[in-house]
KOLPA-663469 format. One record per residue (C-alpha): residue number from 1; x, y, z. Coordinates in Angstrom, 1 decimal. Layout:
N
NUM_X_Y_Z
...
! end
This chain:
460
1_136.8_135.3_95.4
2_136.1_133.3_92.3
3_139.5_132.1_92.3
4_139.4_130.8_95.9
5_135.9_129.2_95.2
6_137.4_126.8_92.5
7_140.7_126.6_94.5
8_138.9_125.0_97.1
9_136.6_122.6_94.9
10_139.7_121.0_93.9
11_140.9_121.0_97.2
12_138.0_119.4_98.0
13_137.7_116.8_95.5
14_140.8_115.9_95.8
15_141.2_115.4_99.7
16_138.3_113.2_99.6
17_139.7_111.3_96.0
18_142.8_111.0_99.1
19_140.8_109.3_101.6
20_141.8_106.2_99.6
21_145.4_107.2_100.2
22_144.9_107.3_104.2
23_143.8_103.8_103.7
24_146.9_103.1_101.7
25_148.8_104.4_104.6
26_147.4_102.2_107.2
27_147.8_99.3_105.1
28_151.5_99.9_104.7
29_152.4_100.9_108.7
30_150.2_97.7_109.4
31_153.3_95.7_108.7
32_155.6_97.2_111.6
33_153.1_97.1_114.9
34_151.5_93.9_113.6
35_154.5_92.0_112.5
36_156.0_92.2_116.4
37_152.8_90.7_117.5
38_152.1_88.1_114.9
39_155.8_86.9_115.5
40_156.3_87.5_119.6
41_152.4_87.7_120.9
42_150.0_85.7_121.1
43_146.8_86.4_118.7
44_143.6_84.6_117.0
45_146.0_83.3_114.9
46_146.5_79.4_115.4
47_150.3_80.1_116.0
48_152.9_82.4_116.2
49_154.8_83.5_112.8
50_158.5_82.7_111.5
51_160.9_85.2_109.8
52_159.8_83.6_106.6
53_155.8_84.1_106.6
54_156.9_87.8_108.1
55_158.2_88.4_104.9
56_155.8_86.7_102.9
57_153.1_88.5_105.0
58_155.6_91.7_103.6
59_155.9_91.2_99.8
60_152.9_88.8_99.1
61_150.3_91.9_98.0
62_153.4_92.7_95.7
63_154.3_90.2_93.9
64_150.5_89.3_93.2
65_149.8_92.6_91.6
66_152.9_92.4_89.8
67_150.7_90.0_88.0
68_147.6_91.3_87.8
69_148.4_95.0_87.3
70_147.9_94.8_83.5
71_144.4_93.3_84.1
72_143.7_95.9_86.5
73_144.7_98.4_84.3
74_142.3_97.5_81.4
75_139.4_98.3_83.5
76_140.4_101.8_84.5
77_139.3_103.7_81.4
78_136.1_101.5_80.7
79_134.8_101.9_84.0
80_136.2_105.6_85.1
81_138.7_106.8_87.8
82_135.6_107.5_90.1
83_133.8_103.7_90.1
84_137.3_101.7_90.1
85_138.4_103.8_93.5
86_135.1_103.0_94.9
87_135.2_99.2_93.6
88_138.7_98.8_94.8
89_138.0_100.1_98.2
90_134.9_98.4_98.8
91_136.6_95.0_98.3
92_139.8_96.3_99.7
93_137.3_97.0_103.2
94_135.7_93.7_103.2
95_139.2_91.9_103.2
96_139.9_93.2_105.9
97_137.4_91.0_107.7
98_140.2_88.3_107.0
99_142.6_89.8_109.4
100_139.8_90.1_112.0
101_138.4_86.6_111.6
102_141.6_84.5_110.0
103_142.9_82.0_112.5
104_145.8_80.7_109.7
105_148.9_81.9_108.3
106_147.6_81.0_104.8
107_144.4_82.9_105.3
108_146.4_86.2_106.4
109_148.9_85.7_102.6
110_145.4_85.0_100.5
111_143.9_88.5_102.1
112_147.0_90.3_101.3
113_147.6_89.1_97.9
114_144.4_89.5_96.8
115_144.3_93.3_98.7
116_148.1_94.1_97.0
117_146.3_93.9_94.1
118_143.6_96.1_94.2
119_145.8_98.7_96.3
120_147.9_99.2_93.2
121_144.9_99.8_91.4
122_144.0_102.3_93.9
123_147.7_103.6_93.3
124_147.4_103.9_89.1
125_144.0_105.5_89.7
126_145.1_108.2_92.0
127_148.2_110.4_90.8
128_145.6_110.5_87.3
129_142.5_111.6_89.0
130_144.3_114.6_90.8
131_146.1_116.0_88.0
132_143.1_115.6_85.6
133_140.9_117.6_87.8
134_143.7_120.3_89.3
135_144.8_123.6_87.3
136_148.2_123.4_85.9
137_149.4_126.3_88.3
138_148.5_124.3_91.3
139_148.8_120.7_90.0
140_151.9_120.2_92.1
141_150.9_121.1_95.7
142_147.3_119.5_95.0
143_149.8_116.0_93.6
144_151.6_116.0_96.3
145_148.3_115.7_98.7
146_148.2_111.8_98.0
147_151.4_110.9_100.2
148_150.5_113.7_103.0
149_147.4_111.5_103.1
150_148.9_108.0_102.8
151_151.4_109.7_105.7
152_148.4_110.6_107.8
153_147.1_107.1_107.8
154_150.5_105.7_108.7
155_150.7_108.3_111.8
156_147.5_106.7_112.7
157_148.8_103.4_112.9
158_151.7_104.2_114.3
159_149.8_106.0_117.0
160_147.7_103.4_117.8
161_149.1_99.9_116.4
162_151.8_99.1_119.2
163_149.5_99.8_122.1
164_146.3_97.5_121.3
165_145.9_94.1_120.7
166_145.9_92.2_117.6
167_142.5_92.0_117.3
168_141.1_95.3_118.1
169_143.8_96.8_115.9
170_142.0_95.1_113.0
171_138.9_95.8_114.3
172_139.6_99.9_113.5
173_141.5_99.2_110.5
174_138.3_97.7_108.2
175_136.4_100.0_109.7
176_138.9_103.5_108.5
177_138.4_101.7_105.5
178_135.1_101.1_105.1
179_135.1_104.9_106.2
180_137.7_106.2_103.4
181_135.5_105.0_100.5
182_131.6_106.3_101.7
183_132.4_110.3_100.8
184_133.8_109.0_97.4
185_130.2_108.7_96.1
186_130.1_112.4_96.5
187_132.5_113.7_93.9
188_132.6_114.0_90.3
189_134.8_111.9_87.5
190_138.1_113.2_86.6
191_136.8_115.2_83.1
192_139.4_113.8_81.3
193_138.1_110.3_82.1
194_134.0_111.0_81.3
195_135.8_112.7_77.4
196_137.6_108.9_77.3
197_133.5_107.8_77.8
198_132.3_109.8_75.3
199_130.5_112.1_77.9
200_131.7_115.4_76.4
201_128.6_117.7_77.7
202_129.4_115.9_81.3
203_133.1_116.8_80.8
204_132.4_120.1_80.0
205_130.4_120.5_83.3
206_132.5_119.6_85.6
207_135.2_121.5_84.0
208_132.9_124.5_84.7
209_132.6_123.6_88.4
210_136.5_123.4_88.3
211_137.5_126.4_87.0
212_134.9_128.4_88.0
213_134.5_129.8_84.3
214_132.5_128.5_81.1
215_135.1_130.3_78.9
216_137.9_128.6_80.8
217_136.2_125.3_80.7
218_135.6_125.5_77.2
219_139.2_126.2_76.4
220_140.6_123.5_78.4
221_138.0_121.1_76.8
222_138.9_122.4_73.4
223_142.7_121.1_74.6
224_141.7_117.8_75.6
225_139.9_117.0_72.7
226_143.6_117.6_70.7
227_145.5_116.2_73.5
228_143.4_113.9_75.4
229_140.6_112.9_73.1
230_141.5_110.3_70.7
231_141.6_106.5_71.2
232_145.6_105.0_70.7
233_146.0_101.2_71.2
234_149.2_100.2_72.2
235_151.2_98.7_69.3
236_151.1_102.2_68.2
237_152.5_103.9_71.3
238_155.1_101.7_71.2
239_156.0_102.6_67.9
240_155.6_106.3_69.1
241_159.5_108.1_70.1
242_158.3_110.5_72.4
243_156.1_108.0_74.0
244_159.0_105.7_74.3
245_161.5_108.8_75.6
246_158.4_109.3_78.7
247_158.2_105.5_79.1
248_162.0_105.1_79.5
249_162.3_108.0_82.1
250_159.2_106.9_84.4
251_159.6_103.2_84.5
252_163.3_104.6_85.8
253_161.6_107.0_88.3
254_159.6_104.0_89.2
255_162.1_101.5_90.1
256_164.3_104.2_91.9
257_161.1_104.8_93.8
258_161.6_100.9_95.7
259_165.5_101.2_95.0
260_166.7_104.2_96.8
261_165.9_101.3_99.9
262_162.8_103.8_101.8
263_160.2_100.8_101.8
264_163.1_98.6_103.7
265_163.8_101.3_106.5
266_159.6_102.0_106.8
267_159.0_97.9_107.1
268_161.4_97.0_109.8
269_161.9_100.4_111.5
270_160.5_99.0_114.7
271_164.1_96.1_114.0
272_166.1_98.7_113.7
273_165.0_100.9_116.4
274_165.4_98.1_119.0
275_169.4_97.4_118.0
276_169.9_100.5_119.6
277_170.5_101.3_123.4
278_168.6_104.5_123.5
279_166.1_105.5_126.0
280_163.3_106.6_123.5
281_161.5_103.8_122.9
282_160.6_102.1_119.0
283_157.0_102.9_119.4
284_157.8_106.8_119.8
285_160.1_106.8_117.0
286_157.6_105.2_115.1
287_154.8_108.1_115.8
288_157.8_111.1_115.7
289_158.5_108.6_112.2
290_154.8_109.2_111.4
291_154.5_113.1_111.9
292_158.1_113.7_110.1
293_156.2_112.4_107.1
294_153.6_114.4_107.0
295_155.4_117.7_108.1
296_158.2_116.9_105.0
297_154.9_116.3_102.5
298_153.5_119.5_103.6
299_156.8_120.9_102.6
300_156.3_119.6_99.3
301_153.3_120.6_98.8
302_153.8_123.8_99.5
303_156.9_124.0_97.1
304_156.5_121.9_94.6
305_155.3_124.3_92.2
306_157.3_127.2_93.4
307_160.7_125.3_93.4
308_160.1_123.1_90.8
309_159.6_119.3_90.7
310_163.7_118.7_89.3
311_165.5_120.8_92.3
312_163.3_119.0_95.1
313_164.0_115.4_93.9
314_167.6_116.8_93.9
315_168.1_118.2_96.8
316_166.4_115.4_99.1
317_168.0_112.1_97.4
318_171.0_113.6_98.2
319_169.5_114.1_102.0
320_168.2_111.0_101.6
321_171.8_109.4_100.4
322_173.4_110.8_104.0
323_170.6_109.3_106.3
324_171.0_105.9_104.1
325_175.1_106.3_104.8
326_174.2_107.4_108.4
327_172.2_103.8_109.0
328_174.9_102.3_107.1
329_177.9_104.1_109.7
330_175.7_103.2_112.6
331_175.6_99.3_111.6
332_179.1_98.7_110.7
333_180.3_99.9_114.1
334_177.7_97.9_116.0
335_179.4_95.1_114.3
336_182.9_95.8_114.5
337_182.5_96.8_118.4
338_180.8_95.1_121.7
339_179.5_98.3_122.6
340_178.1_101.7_121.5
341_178.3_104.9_123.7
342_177.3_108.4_123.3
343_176.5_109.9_119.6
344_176.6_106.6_117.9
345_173.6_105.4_119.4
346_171.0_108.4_118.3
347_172.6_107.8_114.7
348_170.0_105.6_113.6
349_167.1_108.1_115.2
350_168.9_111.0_113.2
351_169.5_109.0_110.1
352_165.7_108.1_110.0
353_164.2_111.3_110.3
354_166.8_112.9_107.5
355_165.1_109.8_105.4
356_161.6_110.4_106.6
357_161.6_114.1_106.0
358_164.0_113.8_102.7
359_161.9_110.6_101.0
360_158.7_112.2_101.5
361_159.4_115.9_100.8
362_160.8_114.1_97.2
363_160.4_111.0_95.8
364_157.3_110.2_97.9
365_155.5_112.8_97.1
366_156.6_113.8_93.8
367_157.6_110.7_91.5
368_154.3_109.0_91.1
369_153.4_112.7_90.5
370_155.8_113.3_87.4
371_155.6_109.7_86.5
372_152.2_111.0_85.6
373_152.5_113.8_83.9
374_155.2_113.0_81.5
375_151.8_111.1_79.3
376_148.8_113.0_77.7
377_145.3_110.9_78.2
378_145.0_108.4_75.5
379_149.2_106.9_77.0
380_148.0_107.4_80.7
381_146.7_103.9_81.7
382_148.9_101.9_80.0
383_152.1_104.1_80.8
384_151.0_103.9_84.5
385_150.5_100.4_84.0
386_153.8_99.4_82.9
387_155.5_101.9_85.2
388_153.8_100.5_88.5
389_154.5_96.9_87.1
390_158.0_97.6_86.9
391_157.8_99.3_90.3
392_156.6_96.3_92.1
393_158.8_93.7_90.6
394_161.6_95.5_92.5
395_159.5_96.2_95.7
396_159.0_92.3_96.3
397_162.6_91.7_95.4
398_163.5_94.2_98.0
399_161.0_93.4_100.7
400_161.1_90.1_100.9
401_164.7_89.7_100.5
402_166.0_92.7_102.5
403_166.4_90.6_105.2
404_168.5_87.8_103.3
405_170.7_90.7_102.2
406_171.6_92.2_105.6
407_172.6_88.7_106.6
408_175.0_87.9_103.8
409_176.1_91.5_102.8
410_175.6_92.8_106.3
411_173.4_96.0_107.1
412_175.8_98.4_106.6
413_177.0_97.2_103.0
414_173.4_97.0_102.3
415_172.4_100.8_103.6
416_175.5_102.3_102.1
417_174.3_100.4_98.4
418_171.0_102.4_98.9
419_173.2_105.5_99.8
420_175.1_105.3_96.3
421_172.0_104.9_94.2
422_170.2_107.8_95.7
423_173.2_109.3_94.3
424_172.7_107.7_91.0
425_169.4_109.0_90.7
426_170.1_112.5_91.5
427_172.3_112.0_88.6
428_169.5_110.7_86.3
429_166.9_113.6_87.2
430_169.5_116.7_86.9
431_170.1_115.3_83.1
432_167.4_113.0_82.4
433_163.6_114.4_83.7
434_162.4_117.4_82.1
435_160.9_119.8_84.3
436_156.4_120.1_84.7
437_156.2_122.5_87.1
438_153.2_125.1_85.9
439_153.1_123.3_82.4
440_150.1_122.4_80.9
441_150.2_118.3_79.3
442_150.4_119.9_75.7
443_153.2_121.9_76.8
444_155.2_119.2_78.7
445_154.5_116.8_75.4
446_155.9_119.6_73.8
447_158.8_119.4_76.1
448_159.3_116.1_75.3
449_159.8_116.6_71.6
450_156.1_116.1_70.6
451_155.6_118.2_67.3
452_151.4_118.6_66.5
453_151.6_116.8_63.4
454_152.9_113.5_64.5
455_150.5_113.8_67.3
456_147.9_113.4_65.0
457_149.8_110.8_63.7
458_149.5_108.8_66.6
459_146.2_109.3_67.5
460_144.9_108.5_63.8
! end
């Protein structure tokens, strides 16, 4: 019974910490209803949108918080994981009001710079909060909650986005949001976080409420003080190997998180879908789009520390790599030919969903995860920092010239380039990524190469 209790504060805590992700998921399956009617209805909006502030509108929030992520970053430790999710929402809420009220192009770009930024705040914070407050032995399925949630706010989206207007659309949106941050004042500070403050006897508390057990709490606190506990500035990590080795492999994961060419098919789904001469329409494929992600995240979850983090990122790239070739197959015949009968025209449907399903069963659940991981306390921020930077340079690159690509390369070159670097990557993680599944962050440093004396090192 005790073990169920504490199971199910962390479940807790951490479904609520997640709220922020269901926001995160509206925000990014806002693009594909609202793009269509920005560019081919009439809105609030003074007039109708080109190609070009479609992708702006796209890559804006991206390539503003690929400038302010490192000054986002420095207030995360200072302030704690708990106040910077509930600042970031807030402000991320009442920007909102700008898609509601804006009557300009330039008013629409200036809300979603300024929200990219703070939504990759809300992305460092996250993957740190859960694992800081989850048990080692189910760190991976409570991880992998953040893109079930983010998936859940997409099906939402989906679900309702085509079918209203421009307006009311926005109308729910800042008010899910508004709605997302409210039961954050109502859960403690990642531990790890209030040790960072100083706040030892606070840690120590709500350690206790985690596990369940003053002598379990007083052990893991014990660890953290070793591990977690000491201040490092960063000339010295980057003088540190193993932090370097960690560093090298997640700022990899990260870019192959925007390269394997996911965000591309999620943006313009609603495009692709209406190439094809099915009768299923592009709104239902964007709400069957919407439950295959959350179905494949449950999956995850429920494996991810059974299986293993290494086999899963295997296993679906390569799934991933055939839906990718499948979209690429698809495209190169509708070129070549005047018309497509039979099969060829459910490719693109069957292709998606083995992406959908394969993307966030892997990599969308389980990269930020590792990414994570890999770094004890004192590394956290600033790896997260550099790895989400690095992240974002190449999701800008991609979404905003995605587009530009298909029409020089063509679609199909461009879906069969995403096809050979999933392949790539499962190439990289079978020799590259060490394996975290059930490992505490002393024993995956360990993994690393970390011996206890240069750890002291560092930290002195």
């Amino acid at each position: 019974m005790k073990i169920s209790t504490t199971l199910l504060r962390q479940l807790y805590i951490v479904i609520v910490v997640n709220l922020s992700s269901v926001g995160l998921g509206l925000t990014m399956a806002w693009n594909s209803p609202m793009l269509y009617k920005l560019m081919y209805e009439d809105t609030q909006l003074s007039h109708r949108i080109t190609s070009s502030d479609a992708s702006w509108i796209v890559s804006i929030g991206y390539l503003a918080a690929i400038f302010f992520c490192p000054l986002t970053s420095w207030v995360l430790d200072p302030m704690g994981r708990k106040l910077c999710l509930l600042a970031f929402g807030t402000i991320r809420a009442t920007l909102g009001l700008i898609l509601v009220f804006g009557t300009e192009v330039w008013m629409l770009l200036v809300a979603r710079a300024i929200n990219g930024i703070f939504e990759i705040g809300i992305l460092m914070i996250l993957p740190s909060y859960c694992v800081e407050i989850s048990s080692k032995e189910i760190r991976g399925a409570l991880g992998t909650i953040s893109q079930m949630a983010s998936s859940v706010g997409m099906l939402i989206m989906f679900g309702f986005g085509p079918f209203l207007s421009y307006l009311n659309v926005n109308i729910i949106y800042v008010v899910a949001l508004y709605a997302t941050v409210i039961p954050l004042l109502f859960v403690p500070d990642s531990p790890y976080s209030l040790l960072r403050k100083g706040l030892k006897d606070e840690a120590f508390e709500v350690l206790k409420l985690l596990r369940g057990s003053e002598i379990a709490a007083q052990q893991e606190l014990k660890e953290m003080t070793v591990v977690h506990g000491c201040q490092v500035k960063v000339k010295d990590l980057l003088k540190d190997r193993i932090f370097l080795k960690a560093l090298s492999i997640s700022v990899l994961l990260s870019i192959g998180f925007q390269l394997i060419g996911y965000s591309a098919v999620t943006v313009y789904l609603q495009s692709i879908m209406d190439i094809t001469k099915t009768s299923v329409s592009s709104n239902t494929i964007s709400v069957i789009f919407g439950v295959m992600q959350i179905i494949a995240s449950l999956v995850s979850a429920l494996l991810s520390d059974k299986a293993g983090r290494k086999i899963i990122l295997c296993v679906t790239l390569f799934g991933t790599a055939i839906g990718m070739a499948g979209l690429g197959l698809f495209f190169y015949a509708n070129d070549s030919s005047d018309s497509i009968v039979g099969f060829m025209n459910y490719l693109p449907i069957v292709s998606v969903i083995i992406i959908v399903l394969c993307y966030n069963a892997g990599m969308g659940s389980l990269c930020i995860l590792v990414c994570t991981e890999l770094f004890d306390s004192p590394a956290r921020t600033t790896s997260v920092s550099i790895s989400v930077s690095s992240s974002l340079i190449f999701a800008f690159l991609n979404l905003k010239y995605f587009p530009l690509l298909s029409e020089l390369m063509g679609a199909a070159a461009v879906f069969w380039s995403f096809s050979a670097i999933n392949l790539l990557y499962v190439l990289f993680i079978m020799f590259c990524v060490p394996e975290t599944k059930r490992k505490s962050f002393l024993e995956i440093q360990r993994a690393l190469g970390r011996r206890e004396d240069k750890k002291e090192a560092v930290c002195a």
